[in-house]
C-alpha positions as CSV (number, residue, x, y, z in Angstrom):
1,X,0.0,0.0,0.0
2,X,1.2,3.0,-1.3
3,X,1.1,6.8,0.0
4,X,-1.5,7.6,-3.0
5,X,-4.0,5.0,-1.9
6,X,-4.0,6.5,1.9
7,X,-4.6,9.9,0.6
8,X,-7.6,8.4,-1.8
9,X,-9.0,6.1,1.0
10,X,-8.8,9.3,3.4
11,X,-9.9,11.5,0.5
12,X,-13.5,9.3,0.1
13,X,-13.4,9.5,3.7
14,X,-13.8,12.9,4.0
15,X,-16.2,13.4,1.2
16,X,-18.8,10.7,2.7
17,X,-18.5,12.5,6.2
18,X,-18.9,15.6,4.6
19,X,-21.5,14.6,2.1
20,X,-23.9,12.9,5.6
21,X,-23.0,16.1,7.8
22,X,-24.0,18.4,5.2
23,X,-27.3,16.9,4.8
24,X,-28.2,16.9,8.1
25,X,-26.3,20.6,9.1
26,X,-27.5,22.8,6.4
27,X,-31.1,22.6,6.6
28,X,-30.6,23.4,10.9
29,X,-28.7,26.2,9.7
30,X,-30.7,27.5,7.0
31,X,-33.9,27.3,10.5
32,X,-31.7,28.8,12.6
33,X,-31.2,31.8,10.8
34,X,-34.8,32.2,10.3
35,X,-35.7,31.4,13.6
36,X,-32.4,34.5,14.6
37,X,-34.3,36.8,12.1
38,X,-38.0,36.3,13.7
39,X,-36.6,36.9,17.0
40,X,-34.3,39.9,15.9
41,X,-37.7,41.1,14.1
42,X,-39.7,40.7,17.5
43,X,-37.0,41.0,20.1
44,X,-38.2,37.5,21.9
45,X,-34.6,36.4,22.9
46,X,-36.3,32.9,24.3
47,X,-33.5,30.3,24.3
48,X,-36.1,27.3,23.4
49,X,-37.7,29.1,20.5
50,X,-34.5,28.6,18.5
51,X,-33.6,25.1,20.1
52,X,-37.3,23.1,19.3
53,X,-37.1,24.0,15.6
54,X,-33.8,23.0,14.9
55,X,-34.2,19.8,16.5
56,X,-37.4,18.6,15.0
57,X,-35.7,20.3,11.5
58,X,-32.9,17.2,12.0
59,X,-35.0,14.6,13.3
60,X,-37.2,15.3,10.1
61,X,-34.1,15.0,7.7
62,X,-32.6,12.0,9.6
63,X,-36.1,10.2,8.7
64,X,-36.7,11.4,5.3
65,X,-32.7,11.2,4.3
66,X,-31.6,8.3,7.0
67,X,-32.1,5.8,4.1
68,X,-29.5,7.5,2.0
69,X,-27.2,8.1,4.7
70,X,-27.5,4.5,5.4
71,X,-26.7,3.8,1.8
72,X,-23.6,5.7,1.4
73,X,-22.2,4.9,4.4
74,X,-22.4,1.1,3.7
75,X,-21.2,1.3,0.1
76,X,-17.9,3.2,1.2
77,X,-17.4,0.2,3.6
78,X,-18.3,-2.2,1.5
79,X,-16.1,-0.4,-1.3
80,X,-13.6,-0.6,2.2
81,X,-13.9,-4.3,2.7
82,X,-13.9,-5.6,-0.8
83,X,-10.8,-3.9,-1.5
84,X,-8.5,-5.0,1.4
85,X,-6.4,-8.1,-0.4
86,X,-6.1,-5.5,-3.4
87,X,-4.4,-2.7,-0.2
88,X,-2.4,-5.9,1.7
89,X,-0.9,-7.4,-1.9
């Protein structure tokens, strides 16, 4: 095993961990700057108003998107597995 293959296997790495964070970080974000804009709009500095819609935003993403995540995640390691005796000789 080479130095090439360890930056590819760590390259995929960091695309499937940035691919499943993404999905589930971006659409909290994208509610939590609305929710920071209604309450800068209104001046209601309650800490739960921006907390309950960002966590129902990801539970709703993990259950529509989970299946995908799931997907991706066990194609990479099955890409992984299969391709040990190809990294050891």
């Amino acid at each position: 095993m080479d130095q090439d293959t360890i930056i590819d296997i760590g390259q995929q790495a960091l695309e499937v961990t940035t691919a499943l964070g993404a999905a589930v970080l971006l659409p909290a974000l994208l509610v939590g700057l609305l929710v920071a804009t209604f309450q800068a709009a209104t001046q209601i500095n309650e800490m739960t108003l921006s907390f309950i819609p960002k966590l129902l935003v990801v539970v709703v993403v993990m259950m529509i998107a989970g299946p995908w995540m799931l997907r991706v995640l066990m194609n990479f390691t099955l890409n992984l597995f299969e391709s040990i005796p190809e990294l050891i000789g």
